[in-house]
Backbone bond lengths (Angstrom), bond angles and torsions (degrees), N, CA, C in turn:
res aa  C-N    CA-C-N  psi(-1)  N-CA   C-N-CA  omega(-1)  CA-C   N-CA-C  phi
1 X - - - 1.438 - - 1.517 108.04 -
2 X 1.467 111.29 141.79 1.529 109.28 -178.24 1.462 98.94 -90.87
3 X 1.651 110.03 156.47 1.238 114.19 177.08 1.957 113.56 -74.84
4 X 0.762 78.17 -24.21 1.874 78.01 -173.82 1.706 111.29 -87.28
5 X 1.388 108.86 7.72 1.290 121.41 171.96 1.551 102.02 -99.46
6 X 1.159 121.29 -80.84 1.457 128.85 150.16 1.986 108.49 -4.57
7 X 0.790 101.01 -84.65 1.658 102.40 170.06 1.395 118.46 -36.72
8 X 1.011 120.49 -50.06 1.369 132.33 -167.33 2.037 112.63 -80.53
9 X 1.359 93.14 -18.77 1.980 105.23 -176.54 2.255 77.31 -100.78
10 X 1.322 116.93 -31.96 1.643 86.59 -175.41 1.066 110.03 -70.77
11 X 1.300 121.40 -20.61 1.574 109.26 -163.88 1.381 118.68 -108.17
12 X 1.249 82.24 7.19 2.124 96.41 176.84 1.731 85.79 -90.02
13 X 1.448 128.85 -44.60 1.400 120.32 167.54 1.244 128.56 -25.00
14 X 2.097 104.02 -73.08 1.226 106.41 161.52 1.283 141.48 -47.82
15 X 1.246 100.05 -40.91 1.680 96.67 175.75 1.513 125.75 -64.95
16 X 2.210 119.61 -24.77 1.073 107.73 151.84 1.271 133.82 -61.50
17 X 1.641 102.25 -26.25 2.008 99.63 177.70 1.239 114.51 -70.42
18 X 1.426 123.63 -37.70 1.080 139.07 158.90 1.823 101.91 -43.56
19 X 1.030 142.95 -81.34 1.025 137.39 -164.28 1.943 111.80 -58.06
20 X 1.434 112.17 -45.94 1.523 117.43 175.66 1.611 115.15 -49.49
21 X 1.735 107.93 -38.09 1.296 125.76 -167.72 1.819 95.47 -59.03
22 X 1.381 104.92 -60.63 1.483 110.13 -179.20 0.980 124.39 -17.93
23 X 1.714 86.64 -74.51 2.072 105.14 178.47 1.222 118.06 -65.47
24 X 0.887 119.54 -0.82 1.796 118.34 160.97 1.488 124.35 -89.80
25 X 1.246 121.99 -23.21 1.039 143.63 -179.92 1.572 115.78 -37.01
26 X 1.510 130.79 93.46 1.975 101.03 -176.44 1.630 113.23 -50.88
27 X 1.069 102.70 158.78 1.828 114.15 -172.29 1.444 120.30 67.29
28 X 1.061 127.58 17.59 1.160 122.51 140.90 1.332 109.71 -98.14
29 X 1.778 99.67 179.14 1.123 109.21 -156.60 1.926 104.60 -92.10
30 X 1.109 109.57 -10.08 1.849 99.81 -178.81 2.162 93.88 -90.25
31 X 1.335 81.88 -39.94 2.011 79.21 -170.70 1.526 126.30 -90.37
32 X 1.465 101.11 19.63 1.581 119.06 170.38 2.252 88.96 -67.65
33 X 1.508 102.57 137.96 1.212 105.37 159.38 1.788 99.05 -142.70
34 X 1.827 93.01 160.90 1.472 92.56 -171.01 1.536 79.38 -97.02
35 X 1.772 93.40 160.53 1.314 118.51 -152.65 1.721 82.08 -71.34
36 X 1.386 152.34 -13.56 2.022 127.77 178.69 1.956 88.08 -78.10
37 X 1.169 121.73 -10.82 1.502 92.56 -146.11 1.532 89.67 -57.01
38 X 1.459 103.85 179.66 1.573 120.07 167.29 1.815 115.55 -137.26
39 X 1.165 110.64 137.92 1.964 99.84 174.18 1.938 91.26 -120.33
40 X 1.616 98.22 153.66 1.367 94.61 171.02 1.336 82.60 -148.14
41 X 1.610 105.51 132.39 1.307 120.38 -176.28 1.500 111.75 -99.90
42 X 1.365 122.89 131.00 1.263 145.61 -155.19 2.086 95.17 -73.50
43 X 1.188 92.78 162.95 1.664 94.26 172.70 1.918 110.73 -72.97
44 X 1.464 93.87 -22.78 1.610 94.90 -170.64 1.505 96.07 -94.43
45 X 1.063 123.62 -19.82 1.699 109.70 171.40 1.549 126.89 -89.59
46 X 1.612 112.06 -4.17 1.228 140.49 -161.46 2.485 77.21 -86.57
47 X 1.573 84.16 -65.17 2.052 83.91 -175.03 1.282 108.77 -50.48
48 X 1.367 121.66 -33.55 1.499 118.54 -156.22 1.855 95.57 -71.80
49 X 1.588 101.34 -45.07 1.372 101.62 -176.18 1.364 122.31 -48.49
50 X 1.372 109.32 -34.04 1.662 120.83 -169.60 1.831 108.58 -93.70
51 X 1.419 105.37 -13.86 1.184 102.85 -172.49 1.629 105.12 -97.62
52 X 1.688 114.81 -15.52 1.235 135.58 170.14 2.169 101.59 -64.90
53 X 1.038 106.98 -49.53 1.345 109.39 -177.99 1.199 136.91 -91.67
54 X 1.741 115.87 -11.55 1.394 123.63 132.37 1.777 133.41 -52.86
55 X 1.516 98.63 -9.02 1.472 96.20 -163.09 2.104 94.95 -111.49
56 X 0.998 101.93 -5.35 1.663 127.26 179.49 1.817 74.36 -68.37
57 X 1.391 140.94 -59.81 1.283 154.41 -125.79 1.594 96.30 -89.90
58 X 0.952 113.20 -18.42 1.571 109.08 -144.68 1.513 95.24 -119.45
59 X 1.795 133.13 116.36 1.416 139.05 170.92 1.010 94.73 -39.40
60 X 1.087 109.72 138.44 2.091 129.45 157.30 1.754 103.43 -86.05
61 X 1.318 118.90 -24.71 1.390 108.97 157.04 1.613 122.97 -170.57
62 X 0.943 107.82 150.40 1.604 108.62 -174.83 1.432 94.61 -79.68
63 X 1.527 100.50 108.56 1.858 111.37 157.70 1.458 106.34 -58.76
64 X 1.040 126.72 -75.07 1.402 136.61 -168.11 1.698 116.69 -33.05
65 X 1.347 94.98 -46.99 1.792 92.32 172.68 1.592 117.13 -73.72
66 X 1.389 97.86 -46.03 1.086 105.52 -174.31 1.906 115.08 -47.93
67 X 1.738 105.49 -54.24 1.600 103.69 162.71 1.390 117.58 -53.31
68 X 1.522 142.71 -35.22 1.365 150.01 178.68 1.466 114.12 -51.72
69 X 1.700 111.67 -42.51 1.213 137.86 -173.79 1.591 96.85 -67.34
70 X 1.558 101.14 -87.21 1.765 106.45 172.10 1.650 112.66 -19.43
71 X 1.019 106.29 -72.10 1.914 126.56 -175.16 1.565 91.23 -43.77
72 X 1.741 119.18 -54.88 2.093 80.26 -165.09 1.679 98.11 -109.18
73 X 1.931 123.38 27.61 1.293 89.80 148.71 1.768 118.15 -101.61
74 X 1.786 103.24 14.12 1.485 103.15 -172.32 2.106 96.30 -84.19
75 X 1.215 116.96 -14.78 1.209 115.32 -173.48 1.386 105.86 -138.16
76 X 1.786 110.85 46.58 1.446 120.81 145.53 1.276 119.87 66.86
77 X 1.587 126.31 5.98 0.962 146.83 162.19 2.080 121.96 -68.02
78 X 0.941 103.20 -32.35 1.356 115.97 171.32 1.370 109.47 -64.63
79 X 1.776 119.25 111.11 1.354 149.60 164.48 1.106 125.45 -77.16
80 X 1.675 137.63 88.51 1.800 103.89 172.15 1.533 111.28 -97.24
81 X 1.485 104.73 145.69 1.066 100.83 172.08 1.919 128.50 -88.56
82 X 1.316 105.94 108.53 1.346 111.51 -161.16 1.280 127.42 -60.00
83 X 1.267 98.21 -16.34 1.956 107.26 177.56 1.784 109.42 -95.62
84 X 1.736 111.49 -24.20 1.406 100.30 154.18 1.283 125.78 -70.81
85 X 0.949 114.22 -39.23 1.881 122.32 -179.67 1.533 101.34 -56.44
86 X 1.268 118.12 -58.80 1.490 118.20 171.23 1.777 126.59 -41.51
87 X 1.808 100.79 -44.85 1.095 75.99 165.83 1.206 139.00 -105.42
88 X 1.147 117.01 7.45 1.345 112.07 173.92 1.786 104.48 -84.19
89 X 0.928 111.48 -32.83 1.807 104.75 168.15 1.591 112.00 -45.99
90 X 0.928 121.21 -42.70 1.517 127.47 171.40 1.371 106.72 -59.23
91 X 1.309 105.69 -69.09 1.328 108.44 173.02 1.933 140.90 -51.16
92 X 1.193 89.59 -16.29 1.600 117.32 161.44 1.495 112.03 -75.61
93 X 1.460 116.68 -66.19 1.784 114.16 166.93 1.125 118.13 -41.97
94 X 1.359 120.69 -59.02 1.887 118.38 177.69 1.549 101.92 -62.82
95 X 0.868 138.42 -46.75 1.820 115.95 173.35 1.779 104.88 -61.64
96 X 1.138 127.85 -45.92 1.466 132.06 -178.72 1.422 98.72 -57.27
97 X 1.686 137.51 -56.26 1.560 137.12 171.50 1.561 113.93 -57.49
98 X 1.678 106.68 -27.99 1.993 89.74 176.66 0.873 93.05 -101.40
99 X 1.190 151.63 16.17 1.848 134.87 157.27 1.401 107.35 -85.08
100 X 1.138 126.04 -41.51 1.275 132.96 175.89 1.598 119.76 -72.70
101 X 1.196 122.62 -19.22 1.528 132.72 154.33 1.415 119.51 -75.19
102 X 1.088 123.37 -30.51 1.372 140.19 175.36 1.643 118.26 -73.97
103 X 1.487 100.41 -64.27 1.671 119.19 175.19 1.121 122.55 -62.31
């Protein structure tokens, strides 16, 4: 997975929580309720809520490595190791071939 893809699906996240947060808001105009309404929150929206606010918890990215990274491939310091990269590329296709035998 590329990182700037990854980035780009978190912050399409945020911007819906960001946007849901709004409309909930009293005094606006979607999260005005008249004082009979009623909400009853489902058991599966009760997880989503909590699983929505554990993930509030969690860096979307380590700055620090990420500058460490930059810093030693701008001064030639950056190593890959070619037989790890290899295998997990392999190892990426055979999960990509049994999902696709399966699915």
């Amino acid at each position: 997975m590329k990182i700037s893809d990854s980035i780009s699906s978190v912050s399409a996240i945020r911007r819906a929580r960001e946007l849901h947060a709004r409309e909930g808001r009293p005094g606006s105009p979607q999260g005005s309720a008249d004082a009979g309404d009623n909400v009853d929150l489902t058991q599966a929206s009760l997880q989503l809520r909590a699983m929505e606010e554990a993930l509030n918890d969690v860096p979307v990215m380590d700055t620090a490595k990420i500058e460490s990274m930059r810093r030693a491939i701008a001064e030639g310091r950056y190593t890959v190791d070619e037989d790890l990269v290899a295998e997990r590329l392999v190892k990426s296709i055979l999960e990509q071939l049994r999902h696709r035998r399966h699915g």
